[in-house]
N, C-alpha and C positions, 0 to 999 in steps of 0.2 A: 263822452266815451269814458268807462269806468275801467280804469286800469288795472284796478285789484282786482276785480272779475280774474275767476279762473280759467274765461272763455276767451279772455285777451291773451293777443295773441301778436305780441311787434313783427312787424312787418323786416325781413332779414337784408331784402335790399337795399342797396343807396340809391341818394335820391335822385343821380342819374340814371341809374337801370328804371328806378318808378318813373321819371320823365320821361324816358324814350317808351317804356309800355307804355303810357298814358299818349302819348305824342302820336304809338301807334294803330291804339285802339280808334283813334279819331281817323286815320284812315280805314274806313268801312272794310278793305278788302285784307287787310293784315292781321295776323291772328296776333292774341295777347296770351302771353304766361305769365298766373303769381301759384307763387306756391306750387301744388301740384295741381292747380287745373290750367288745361290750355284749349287754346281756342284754335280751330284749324284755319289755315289762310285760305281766304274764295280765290278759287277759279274762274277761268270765261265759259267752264262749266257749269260753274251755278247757275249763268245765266241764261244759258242755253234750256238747264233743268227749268229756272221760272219761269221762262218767254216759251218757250218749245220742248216740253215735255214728252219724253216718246210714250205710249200706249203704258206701259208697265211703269212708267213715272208719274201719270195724270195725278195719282190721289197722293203722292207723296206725302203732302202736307199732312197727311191723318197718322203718318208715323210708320206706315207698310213699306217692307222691299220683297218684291217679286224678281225673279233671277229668270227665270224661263216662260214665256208665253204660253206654252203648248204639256206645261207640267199637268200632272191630276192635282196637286197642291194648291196652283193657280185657279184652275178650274172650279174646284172645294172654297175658297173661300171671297173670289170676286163677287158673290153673290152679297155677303156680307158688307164687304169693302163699298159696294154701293150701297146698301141701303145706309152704314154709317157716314158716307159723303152724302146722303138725299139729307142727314140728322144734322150734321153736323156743318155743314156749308149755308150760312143767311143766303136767300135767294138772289140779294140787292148785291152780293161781293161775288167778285170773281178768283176762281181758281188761281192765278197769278196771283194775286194779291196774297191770298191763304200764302200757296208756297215762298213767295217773298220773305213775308214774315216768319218761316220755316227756316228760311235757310240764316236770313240777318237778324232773327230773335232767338232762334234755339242749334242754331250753329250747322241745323241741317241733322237733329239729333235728336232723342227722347229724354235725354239725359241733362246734356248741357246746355248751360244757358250763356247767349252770346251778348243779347241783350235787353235787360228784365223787362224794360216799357213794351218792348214790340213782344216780346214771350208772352207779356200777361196779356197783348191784346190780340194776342194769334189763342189764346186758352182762352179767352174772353169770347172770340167769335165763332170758335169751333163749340162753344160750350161746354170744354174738357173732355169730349170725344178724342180718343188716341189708342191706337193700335199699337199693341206693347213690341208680341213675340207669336211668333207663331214656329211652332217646330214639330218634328214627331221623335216620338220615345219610341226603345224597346225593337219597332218590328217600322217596316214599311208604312204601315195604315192607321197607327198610331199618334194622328192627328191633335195638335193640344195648341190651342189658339188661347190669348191674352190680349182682353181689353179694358177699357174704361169708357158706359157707355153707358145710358139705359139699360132698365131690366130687358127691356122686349129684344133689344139689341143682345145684350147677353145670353138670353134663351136663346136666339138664333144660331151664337155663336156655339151653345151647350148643341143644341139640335146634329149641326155640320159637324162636330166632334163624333158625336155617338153615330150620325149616318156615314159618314165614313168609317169608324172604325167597324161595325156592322155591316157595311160593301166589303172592305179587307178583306175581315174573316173570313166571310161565307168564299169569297175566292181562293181564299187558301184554306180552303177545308173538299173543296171540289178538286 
């Protein structure tokens, strides 16, 4: 470690706050703080999320949150959400497994990382398939989806953008 580097950076805790983080990183279900990043503590939620998944949780692992069933939002982009879990899921692993590594590699996030080995081998098995954002701008129908996927994947996601915002309009023009 080169300490004149400008990128170093001493660590401001003592070395019992780092032992007790360290102490309770090693229990899988407690969250770790350094610095400003933190890790969120699991629930017996999580495990319910990885063993039993409700309908709007199945593909979690690809990075999507669905809020309502019966949305036209939902409707618009399931199509999508499947064909990237048909890309991005090995046939040989199973769904549990993926979200597993979702929640105790990446915290259950697209963001943070809980813990590098199982992140890199949950991006390793999905192939870096991941569903960023999906929102709408401006008006109701103004659909604007975010991923990392194949081109074919992307055109699909370009298609569903433009077909719905083209459904929108033409209904709010009648």
């Amino acid at each position: 470690m080169n300490k004149k580097s400008k990128f170093y950076r001493k660590d401001p805790r003592t070395f019992s706050e780092r032992a007790k983080s360290f102490g309770q990183s090693m229990l899988f279900w407690k969250g770790r703080k350094k610095g400003m990043i933190h890790t969120r503590d699991l629930k017996w939620d999580d495990l319910r999320y990885i063993f039993f998944p409700s309908k709007l949780e199945r593909y979690g692992y690809l990075g999507i949150t669905f809020y309502k069933e019966d949305s036209e939002y939902y409707k618009a982009i399931y199509p999508l959400v499947l064909a990237m879990d048909y890309e991005a899921k090995p046939s040989w692993c199973p769904r549990w497994f993926l979200r597993f590594l979702h929640v105790f590699g990446n915290d259950k996030s697209i963001v943070r990382v809980r813990n590098r080995k199982l992140s890199n081998l949950h991006r390793k098995l999905t192939k870096g398939i991941q569903f960023w954002d999906w929102k709408t701008k401006w008006s109701h129908y103004d659909l604007r989806i975010s991923i990392t996927a194949p081109k074919h994947l992307q055109n699909l996601a370009s298609d569903i953008e433009y077909g719905f915002y083209k459904r929108g309009q033409k209904q709010e023009e009648e």
